[in-house]
C-alpha positions in Angstrom: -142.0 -81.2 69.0 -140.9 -77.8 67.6 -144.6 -77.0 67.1 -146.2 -77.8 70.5 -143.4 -75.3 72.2 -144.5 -72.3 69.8 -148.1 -73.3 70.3 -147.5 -73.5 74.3 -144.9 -70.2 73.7 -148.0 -68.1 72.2 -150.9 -69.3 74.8 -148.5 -68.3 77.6 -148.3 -65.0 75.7 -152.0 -64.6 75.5 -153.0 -65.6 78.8 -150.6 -63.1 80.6 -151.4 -60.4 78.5 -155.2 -60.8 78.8 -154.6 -60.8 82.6 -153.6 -56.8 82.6 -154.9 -54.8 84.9 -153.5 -51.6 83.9 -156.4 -49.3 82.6 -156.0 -47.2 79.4 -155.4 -43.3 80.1 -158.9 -41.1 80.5 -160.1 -39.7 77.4 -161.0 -36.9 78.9 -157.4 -36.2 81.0 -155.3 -36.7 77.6 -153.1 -33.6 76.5 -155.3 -32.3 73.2 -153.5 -32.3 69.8 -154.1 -29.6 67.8 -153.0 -29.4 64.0 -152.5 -26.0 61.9 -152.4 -25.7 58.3 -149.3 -24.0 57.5 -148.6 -25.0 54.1 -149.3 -22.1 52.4 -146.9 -20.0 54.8 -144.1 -22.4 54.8 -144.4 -22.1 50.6 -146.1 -25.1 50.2 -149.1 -23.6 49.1 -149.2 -24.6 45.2 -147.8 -28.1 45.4 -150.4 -30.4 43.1 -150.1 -34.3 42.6 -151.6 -35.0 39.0 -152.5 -39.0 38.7 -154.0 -40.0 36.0 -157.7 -38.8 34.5 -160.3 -39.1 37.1 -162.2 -42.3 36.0 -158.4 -43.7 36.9 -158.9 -46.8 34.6 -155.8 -48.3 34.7 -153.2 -49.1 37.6 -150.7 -46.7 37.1 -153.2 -43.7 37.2 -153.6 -44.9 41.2 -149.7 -44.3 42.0 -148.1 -41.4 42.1 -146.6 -39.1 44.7 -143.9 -39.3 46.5 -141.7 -37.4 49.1 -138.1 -37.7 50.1 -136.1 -35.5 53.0 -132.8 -34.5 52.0 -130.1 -32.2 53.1 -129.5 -31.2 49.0 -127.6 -28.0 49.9 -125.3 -29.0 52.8 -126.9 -26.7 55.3 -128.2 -29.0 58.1 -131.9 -28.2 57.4 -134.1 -30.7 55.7 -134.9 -29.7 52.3 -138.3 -31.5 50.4 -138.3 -33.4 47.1 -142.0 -34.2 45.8 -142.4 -36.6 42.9 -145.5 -35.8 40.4 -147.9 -38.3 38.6 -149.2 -37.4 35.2 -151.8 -38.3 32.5 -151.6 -40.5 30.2 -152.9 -38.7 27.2 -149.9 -36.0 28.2 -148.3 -34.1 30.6 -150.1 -31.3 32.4 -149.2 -27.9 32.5 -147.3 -27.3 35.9 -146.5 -31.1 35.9 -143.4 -32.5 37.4 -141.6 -33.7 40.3 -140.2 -30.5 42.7 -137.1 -30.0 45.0 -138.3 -27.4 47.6 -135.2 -25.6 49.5 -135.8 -25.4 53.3 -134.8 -21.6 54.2 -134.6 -18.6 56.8 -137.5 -16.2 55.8 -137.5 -12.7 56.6 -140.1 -13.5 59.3 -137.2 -15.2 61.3 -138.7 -18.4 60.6 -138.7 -21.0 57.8 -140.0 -21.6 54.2 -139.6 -23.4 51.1 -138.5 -22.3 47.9 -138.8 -24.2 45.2 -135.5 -24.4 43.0 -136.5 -27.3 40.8 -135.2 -25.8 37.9 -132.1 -24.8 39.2 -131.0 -27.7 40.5 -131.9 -29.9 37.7 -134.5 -32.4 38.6 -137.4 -30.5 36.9 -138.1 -33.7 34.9 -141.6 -34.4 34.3 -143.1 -38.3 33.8 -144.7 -40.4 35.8 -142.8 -40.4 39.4 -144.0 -42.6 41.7 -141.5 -42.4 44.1 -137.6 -41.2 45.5 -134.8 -42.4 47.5 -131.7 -40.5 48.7 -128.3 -41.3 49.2 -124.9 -40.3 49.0 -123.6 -42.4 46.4 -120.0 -41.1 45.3 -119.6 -40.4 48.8 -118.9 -36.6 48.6 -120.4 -34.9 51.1 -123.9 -34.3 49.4 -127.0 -35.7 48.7 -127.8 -38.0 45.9 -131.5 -38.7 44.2 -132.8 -41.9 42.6 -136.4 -41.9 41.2 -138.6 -44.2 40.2 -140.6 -43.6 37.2 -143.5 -45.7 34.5 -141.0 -46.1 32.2 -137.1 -45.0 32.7 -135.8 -44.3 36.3 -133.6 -41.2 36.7 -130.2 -41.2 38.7 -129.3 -37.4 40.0 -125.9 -36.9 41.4 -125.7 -33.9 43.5 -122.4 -31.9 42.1 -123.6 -28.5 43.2 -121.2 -28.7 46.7 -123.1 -26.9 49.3 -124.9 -23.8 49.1 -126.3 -24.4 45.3 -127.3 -28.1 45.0 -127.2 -29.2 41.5 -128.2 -32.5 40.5 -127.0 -34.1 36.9 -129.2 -37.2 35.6 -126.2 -40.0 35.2 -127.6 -40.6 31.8 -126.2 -37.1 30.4 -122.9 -37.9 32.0 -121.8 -41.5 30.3 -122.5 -43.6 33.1 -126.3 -45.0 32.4 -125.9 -48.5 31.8 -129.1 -50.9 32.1 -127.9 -52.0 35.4 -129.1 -48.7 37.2 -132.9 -49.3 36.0 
């Protein structure tokens, strides 16, 4: 019985919606979208992925390359945190995941600067991907990602102004539960 009501449910469905006869907007009339590269003015401009060698032989040479928005210094802007593949003979030169700050240039817009280092999540592996929270519920941004092989947990203690991010693992509190 149950079936024959979905079944009668979905032709209903399909025979009032095939009945439209509301016409799609003109081509022609649309408003035109236009797209300009800015990455290289918004600091964005030497930002590589590196995944694997290029035959990509095995799986984990196809993933890598991920991107979370995060507020990491409190200042109501959207900062950017890229993860970075690798190889698996070795890391690359220039490898590793980056935490871009989002911030007032001197041409009264905005840029990136990357303060990877400085922050503390300049680890390089095989990152395939991020997720952001505030998990000791302070105020600030903290950073999970997923890697082949160990995850890392970041808490943010840098307060605002300065994020700085400290693995859990270096602080006592890794335990296999976290990943």
């Amino acid at each position: 019985m149950r079936c024959s009501q979905t079944a009668v449910a979905v032709a209903a469905t399909l025979a009032f919606s095939c009945g439209s006869t509301q016409r799609p907007e003109d081509v022609s009339t649309a408003t035109t979208v236009r797209f300009t590269e800015i990455g290289i003015d918004a600091g964005l401009g030497d930002v590589l992925n590196h995944s694997g060698s290029p035959e990509q032989r095995f799986i984990v040479e196809t993933l890598s390359a991920g991107a979370s928005w995060l507020d990491a210094d409190v200042d109501g802007w959207l900062d950017l945190f890229l993860t970075d593949g690798s190889h698996l003979e070795t890391s690359p030169e220039g490898a590793g995941n980056r935490l871009l700050l989002n911030e007032p240039h001197v041409d009264g817009g905005r840029w990136f600067r990357d303060i990877t280092n400085a922050a503390g999540v300049g680890h390089s592996g095989w990152a395939m991907g991020s997720a952001v929270g505030d998990v000791d519920a302070d105020g600030d941004p903290d950073l999970y990602v997923t890697y082949w092989g160990e995850d890392r947990f970041y808490r943010n203690d840098g307060g605002t102004a300065r994020p700085l991010f400290v693995h859990l693992g270096d602080s006592g509190l890794a335990n296999d539960g976290w990943g």
